[in-house]
C-alpha positions in Angstrom: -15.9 -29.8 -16.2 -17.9 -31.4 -13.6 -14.2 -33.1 -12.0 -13.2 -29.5 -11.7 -16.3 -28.0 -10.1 -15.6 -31.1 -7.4 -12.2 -30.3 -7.0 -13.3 -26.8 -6.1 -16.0 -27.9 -4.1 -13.7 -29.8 -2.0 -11.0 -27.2 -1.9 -13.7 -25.2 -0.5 -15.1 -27.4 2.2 -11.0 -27.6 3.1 -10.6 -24.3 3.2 -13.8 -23.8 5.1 -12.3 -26.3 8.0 -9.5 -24.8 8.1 -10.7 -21.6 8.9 -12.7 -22.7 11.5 -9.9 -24.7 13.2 -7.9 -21.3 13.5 -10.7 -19.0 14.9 -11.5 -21.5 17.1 -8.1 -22.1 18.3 -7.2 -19.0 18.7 -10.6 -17.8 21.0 -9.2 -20.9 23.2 -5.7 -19.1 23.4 -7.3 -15.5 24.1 -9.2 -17.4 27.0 -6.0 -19.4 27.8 -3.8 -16.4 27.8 -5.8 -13.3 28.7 -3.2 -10.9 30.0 -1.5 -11.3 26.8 -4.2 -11.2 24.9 -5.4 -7.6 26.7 -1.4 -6.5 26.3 -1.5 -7.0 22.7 -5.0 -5.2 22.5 -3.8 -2.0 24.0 -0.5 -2.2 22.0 -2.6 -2.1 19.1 -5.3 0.3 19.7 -2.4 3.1 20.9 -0.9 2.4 16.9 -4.4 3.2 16.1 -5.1 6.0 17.9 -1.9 7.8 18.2 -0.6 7.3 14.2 -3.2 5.9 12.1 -6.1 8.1 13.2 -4.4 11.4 13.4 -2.7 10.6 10.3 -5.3 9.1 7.9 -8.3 10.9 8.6 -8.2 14.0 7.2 -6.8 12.9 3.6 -9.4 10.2 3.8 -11.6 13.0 4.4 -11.0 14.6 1.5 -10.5 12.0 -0.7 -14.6 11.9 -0.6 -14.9 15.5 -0.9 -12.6 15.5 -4.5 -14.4 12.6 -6.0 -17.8 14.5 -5.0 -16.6 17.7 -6.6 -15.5 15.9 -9.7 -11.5 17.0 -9.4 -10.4 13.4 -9.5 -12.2 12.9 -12.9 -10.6 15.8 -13.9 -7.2 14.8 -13.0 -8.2 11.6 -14.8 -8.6 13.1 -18.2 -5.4 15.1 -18.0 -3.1 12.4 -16.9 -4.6 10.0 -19.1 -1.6 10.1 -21.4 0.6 9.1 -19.0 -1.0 6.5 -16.6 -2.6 4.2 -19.6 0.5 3.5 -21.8 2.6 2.5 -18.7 -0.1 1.2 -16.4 -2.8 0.2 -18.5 -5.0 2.2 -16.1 -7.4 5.4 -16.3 -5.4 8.3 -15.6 -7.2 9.3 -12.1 -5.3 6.0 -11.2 -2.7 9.0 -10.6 -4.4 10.3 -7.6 -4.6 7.2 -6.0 -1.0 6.7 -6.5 0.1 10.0 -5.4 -2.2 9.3 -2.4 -0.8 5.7 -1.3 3.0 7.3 -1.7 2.1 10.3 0.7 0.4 8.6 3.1 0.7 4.8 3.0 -1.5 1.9 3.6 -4.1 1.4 3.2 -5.2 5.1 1.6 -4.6 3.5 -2.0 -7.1 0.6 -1.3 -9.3 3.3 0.0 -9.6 4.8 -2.9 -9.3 2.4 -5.1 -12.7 0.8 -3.7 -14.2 4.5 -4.4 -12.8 4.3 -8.0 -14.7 1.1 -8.7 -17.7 2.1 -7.3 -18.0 5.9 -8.8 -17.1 3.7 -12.1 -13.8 5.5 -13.0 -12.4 2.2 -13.9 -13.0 -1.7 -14.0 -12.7 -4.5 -12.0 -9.3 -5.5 -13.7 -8.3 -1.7 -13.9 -8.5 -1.7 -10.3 -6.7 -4.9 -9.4 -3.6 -3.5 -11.3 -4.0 0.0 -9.9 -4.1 -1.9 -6.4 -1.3 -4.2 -7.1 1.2 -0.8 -7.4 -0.2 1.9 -5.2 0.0 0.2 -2.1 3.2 1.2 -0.7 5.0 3.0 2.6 4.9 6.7 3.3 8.3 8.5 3.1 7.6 9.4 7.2 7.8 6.0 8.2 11.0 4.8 5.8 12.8 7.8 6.3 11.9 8.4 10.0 10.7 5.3 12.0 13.0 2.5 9.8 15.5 4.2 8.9 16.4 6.7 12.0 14.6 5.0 14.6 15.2 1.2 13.6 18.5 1.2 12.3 20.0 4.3 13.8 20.9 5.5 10.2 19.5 8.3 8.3 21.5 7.4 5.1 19.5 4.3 4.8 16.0 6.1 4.4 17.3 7.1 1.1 18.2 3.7 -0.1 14.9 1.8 1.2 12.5 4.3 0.2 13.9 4.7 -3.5 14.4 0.2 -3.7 10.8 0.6 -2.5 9.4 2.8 -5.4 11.6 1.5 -8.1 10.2 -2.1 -7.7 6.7 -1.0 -7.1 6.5 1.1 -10.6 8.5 -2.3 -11.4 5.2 -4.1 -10.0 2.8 -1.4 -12.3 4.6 -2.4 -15.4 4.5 -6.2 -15.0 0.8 -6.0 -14.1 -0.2 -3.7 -16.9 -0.8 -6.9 -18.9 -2.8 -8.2 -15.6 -6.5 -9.3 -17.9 -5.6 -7.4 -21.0 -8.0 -9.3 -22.7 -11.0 -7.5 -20.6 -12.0 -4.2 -22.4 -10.4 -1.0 -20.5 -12.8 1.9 -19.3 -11.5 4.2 -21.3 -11.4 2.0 -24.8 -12.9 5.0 -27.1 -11.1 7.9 -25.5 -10.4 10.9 -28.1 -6.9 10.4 -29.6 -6.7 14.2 -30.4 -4.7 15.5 -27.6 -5.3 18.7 -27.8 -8.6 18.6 -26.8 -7.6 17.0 -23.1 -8.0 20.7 -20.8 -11.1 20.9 -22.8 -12.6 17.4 -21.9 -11.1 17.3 -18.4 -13.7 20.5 -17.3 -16.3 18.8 -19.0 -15.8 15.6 -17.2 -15.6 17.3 -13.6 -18.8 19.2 -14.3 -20.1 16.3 -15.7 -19.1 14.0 -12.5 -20.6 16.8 -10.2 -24.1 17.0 -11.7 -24.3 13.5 -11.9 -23.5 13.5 -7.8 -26.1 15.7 -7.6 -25.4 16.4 -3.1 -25.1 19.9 -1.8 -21.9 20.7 -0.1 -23.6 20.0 3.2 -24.6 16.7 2.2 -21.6 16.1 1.0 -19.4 16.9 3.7 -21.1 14.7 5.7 -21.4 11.6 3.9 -17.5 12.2 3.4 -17.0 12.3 7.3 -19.7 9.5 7.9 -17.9 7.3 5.5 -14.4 8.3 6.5 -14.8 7.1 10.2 -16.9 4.0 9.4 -13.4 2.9 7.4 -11.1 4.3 9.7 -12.6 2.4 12.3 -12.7 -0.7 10.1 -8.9 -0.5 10.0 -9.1 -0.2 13.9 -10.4 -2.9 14.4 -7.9 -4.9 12.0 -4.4 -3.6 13.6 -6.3 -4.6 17.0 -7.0 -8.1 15.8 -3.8 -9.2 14.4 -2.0 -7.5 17.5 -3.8 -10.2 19.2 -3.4 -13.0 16.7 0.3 -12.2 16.5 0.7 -12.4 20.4 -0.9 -15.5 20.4 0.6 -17.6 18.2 3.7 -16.2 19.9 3.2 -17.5 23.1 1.3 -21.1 22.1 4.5 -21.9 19.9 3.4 -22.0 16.2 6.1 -19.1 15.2 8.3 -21.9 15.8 7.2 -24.0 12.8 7.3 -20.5 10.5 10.8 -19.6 12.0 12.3 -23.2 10.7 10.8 -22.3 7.0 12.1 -19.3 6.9 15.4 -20.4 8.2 15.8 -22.9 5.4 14.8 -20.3 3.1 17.7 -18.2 4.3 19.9 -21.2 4.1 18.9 -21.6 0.5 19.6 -17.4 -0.6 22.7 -17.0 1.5 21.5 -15.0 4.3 21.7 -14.8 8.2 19.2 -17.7 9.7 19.0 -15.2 12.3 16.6 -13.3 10.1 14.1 -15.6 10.7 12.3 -14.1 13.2 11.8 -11.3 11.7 10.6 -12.7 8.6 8.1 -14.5 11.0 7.1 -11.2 12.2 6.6 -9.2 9.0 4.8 -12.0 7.3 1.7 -10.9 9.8 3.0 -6.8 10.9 5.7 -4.9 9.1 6.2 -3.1 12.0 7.4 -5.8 14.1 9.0 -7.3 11.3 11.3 -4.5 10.3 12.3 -3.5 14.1 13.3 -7.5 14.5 15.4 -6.9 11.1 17.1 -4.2 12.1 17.7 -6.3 15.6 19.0 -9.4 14.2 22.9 -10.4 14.3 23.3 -10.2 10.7 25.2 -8.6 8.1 24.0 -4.8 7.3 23.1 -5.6 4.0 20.7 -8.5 4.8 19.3 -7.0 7.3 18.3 -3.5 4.9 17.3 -6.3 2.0 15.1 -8.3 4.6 13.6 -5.1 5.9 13.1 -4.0 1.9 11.4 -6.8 2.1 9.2 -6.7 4.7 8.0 -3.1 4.0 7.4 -4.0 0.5 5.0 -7.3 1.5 3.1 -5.5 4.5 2.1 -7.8 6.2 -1.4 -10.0 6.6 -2.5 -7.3 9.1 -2.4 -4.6 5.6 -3.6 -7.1 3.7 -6.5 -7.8 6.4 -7.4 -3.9 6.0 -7.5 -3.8 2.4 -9.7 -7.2 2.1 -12.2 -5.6 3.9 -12.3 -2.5 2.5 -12.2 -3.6 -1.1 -13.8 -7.0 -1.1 -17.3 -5.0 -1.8 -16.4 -3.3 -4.9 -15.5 -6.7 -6.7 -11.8 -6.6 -6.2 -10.1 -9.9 -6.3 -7.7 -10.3 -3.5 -5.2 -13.0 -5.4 -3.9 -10.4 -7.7 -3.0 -8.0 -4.9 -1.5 -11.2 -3.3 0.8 -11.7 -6.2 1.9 -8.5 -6.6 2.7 -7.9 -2.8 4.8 -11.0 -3.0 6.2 -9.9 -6.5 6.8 -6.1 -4.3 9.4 -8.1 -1.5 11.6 -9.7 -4.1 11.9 -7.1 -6.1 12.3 -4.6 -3.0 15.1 -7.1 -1.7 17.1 -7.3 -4.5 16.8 -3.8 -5.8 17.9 -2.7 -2.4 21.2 -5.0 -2.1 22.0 -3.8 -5.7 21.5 0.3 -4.3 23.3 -1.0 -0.9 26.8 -1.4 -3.0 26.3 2.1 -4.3 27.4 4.3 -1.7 27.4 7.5 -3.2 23.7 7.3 -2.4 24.3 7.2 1.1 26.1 10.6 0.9 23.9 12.3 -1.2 21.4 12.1 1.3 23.6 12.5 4.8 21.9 15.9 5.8 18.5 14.5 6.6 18.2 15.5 10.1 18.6 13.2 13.3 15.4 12.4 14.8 15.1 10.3 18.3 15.2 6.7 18.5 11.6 5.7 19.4 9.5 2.4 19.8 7.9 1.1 16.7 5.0 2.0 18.3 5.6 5.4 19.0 5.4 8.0 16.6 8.0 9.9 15.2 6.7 13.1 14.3 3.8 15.2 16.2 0.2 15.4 14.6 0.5 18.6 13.0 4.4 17.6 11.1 3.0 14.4 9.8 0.1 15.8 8.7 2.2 18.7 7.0 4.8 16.3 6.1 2.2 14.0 4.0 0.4 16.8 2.6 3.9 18.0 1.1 4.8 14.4 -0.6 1.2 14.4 -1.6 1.7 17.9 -3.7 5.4 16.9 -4.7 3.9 13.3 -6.5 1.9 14.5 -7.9 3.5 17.4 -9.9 5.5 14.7 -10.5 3.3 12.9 -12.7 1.7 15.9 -13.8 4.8 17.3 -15.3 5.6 13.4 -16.5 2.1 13.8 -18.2 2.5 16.8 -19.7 5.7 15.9 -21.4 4.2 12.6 -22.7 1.3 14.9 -23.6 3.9 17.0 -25.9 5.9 15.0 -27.5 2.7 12.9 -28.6 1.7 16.0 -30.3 4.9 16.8 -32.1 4.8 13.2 -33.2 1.5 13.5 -34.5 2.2 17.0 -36.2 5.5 15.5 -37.7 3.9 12.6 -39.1 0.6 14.4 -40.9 
C-alpha cells in the first residue's frame, strides 16, 4: 500500500511538472509569436459568437427552465423502461441524449452536470450517460462535413448514421461501467402500470422541492446559461491559440510522424496525418484537413468518422470544466471518446461499401461550400433545425419506451 501511494505521489509531482512546462512554454510562444497568437484569437471567438452562441443558448436556456418545472423528472419516470435495461441509466438520461443529438457538444455535458447535482442520478450513472451522449448535431454532419467539406451530400447520411450506431455502441459497452455501485433508481416499482401515475407525482414532487417562482427561476436559468456559455468561450478561444502555436514552434511535427506510423500500421494514406494531428486538439480543423488530404475517399470519410466521433481536446476542455464540479471523473469519458473514433471508423468503412445508402439519401438539398468557420445555416434555420431533431429523438425513444413498456406488461400478464 504505502509503494503505491509513492508511486502516485510521484506520478503526481510528474504530472504537476509537466504541466507547468507546457503553460509556461506556450505564454513564451504567445509572446514570441503575437500576431499569430491574436489571428487564432479572433478565429476563435468569431466560432464562438457566430455558431456556438446563437446556437446553444436558447436550449441551454431551457434546459434550466424544464429541470425547475420538474418535466425532466417526469420524462425520467416514463422512459425508465427503456433507458435502464440498455444503459444502465435513469430514464431522464433520455433528455440528455435527445439533447446532445440535436444540438451537439457540449449540451450533453451540460446537462449531465445538472443531473448530478439535482440528484437524478449518480456519479457512475453520469459517467456512462456522459460516455454516449456526447455526439455531433445532424447540422454540422449533414451540412458543414458533408456538403461543405467534402462537397457531397450523400455522405451526411453515411457519417451521421456510423456516428450514432457506434455511440449507442459506446452506451451498451459502458452500461457495465461500475455496476458494482448501487443505481439511483435500485427500488423503483416493478408494476408498470403505475409509471403515468408516478411520473406526475415525481414532477410535482421535483417542483415543490425547487420551491423558485417563475421569475426567479427564469433568471437563475439565464444567469447560469451565460456564465457556461461563456465558459465554453473562453475554451474554443484558448485552444484556437494553443493549436496555432504549437503549429508554428514545430511540435505538430513530432504528432504528425506518430500518426504517420499509425497509418502505416492500419493501411491508410500517411497523408492523413495532419489531419489526425488537427482533430486530436479541434474536430473542426481536423475533418476540413481530412476531407483535404490526397487520399482514398474511404479513408478520408473513416478518418473524418473518426475525428467527429473523438472531438477533440478543445470538447473535452469544455466538458472538464463544466462537469469537473459535480464529481464526474474525466478518465471514463476519455475512454469512451477514444472507444467513439474506432468504432465510428470502422462502422463507417463497413456503411461506405454499401452504396445503396448513398442513394437513399441523394435529395438532401445543395447547400454552399463555406469555411469551417463559417456557418452554414442562418440563426433562425439552426435554431429551427435543432429544435426539430430535438422533438424527432425524442419521440424516438418515447415511442421505443412505450413499446418496451408493452410488451413488459403482456409478459408479465402472460406469465401470472
Amino acid at each position: 500500500m504505502k509503494i503505491r501511494m509513492r508511486a502516485h505521489s510521484y506520478y503526481s509531482r510528474l504530472g504537476l511538472c509537466f504541466l507547468t512546462f507546457c503553460v509556461v512554454f506556450i505564454t513564451i510562444a504567445t509572446v514570441r509569436f503575437p500576431k499569430d497568437a491574436f489571428d487564432s484569437a479572433m478565429t476563435g471567438l468569431q466560432l464562438w459568437w457566430n455558431v456556438v452562441f446563437p446556437a446553444l443558448l436558447p436550449f441551454f436556456i431551457l434546459s434550466e427552465i424544464l429541470m425547475g418545472l420538474g418535466a425532466v423528472h417526469f420524462i425520467g419516470v416514463i422512459l425508465e423502461p427503456l433507458m435502464r435495461p440498455l444503459f444502465n441509466v435513469p430514464g431522464a438520461g433520455a433528455f440528455a441524449m435527445s439533447m446532445g443529438l440535436a444540438s451537439g457538444y457540449p449540451m450533453d455535458a451540460v446537462i449531465t452536470a445538472r443531473f448530478r447535482q439535482n440528484r437524478l442520478c449518480t456519479a457512475i450513472e453520469a459517467e456512462r450517460l456522459l460516455s454516449f451522449t456526447n455526439t455531433a448535431d445532424p447540422l454540422f454532419m449533414f451540412g458543414a462535413v458533408a456538403v461543405g467539406m467534402f462537397g457531397r451530400p450523400d455522405l451526411g447520411a453515411i457519417i451521421a448514421l456510423a456516428h450514432y450506431i457506434s455511440s449507442v455502441l459506446v452506451g451498451l459497452i459502458f452500461r457495465f461501467h461500475g455496476r458494482s455501485q448501487p443505481n439511483s433508481t435500485e427500488n423503483i416499482s416493478t408494476d408498470l402500470s403505475t409509471i403515468p401515475l408516478r411520473a406526475f407525482r415525481a414532477m410535482v414532487k421535483a417542483r415543490h422541492d425547487d420551491g423558485r417562482s417563475i421569475s426567479q427561476l427564469l433568471g437563475d436559468s439565464v444567469k447560469n446559461s451565460m456564465n457556461t456559455i461563456l465558459l465554453i468561450g473562453g475554451f474554443i478561444i484558448l485552444f484556437s491559440v494553443f493549436l496555432r502555436v504549437i503549429s508554428v514552434t514545430g511540435l505538430t511535427t513530432f504528432l504528425t510522424t506518430l500518426f504517420t506510423a499509425i497509418l502505416k500500421l492500419i493501411g491508410f494514406s500517411t497523408s492523413l496525418a495532419p489531419a489526425l494531428v488537427s482533430g486530436l486538439f479541434e474536430l473542426d480543423l481536423g475533418a476540413m484537413a481530412a476531407s483535404q488530404a490526397d487520399a482514398p475517399l474511404i479513408e478520408k470519410v473513416a478518418v473524418t468518422g473518426a475525428i467527429i466521433a473523438w472531438s477533440g481536446l478543445c470538447v473535452h476542455g469544455q466538458v472538464a470544466s463544466i462537469v469537473i464540479e459535480s464529481g464526474i471523473r474525466m478518465r471514463p469519458y476519455m475512454v469512451g471518446r477514444l472507444l467513439h473514433a474506432i468504432l465510428a471508423a470502422f462502422i463507417t468503412m463497413g456503411l461506405m461499401n454499401l452504396k445503396q445508402i448513398a442513394s437513399d439519401f441523394s435529395t438532401i438539398p445543395v447547400f454552399q461550400k463555406v469555411s469551417v468557420y463559417q456557418s452554414t445555416f442562418s440563426f433562425s434555420s439552426r435554431i429551427e433545425q435543432i429544435g426539430i431533431h430535438f422533438l424527432l429523438f425524442f419521440s424516438v425513444l418515447l415511442s421505443t419506451s412505450l413499446a418496451f413498456y408493452l410488451v413488459r406488461q403482456v409478459w408479465q400478464k402472460l406469465n401470472r
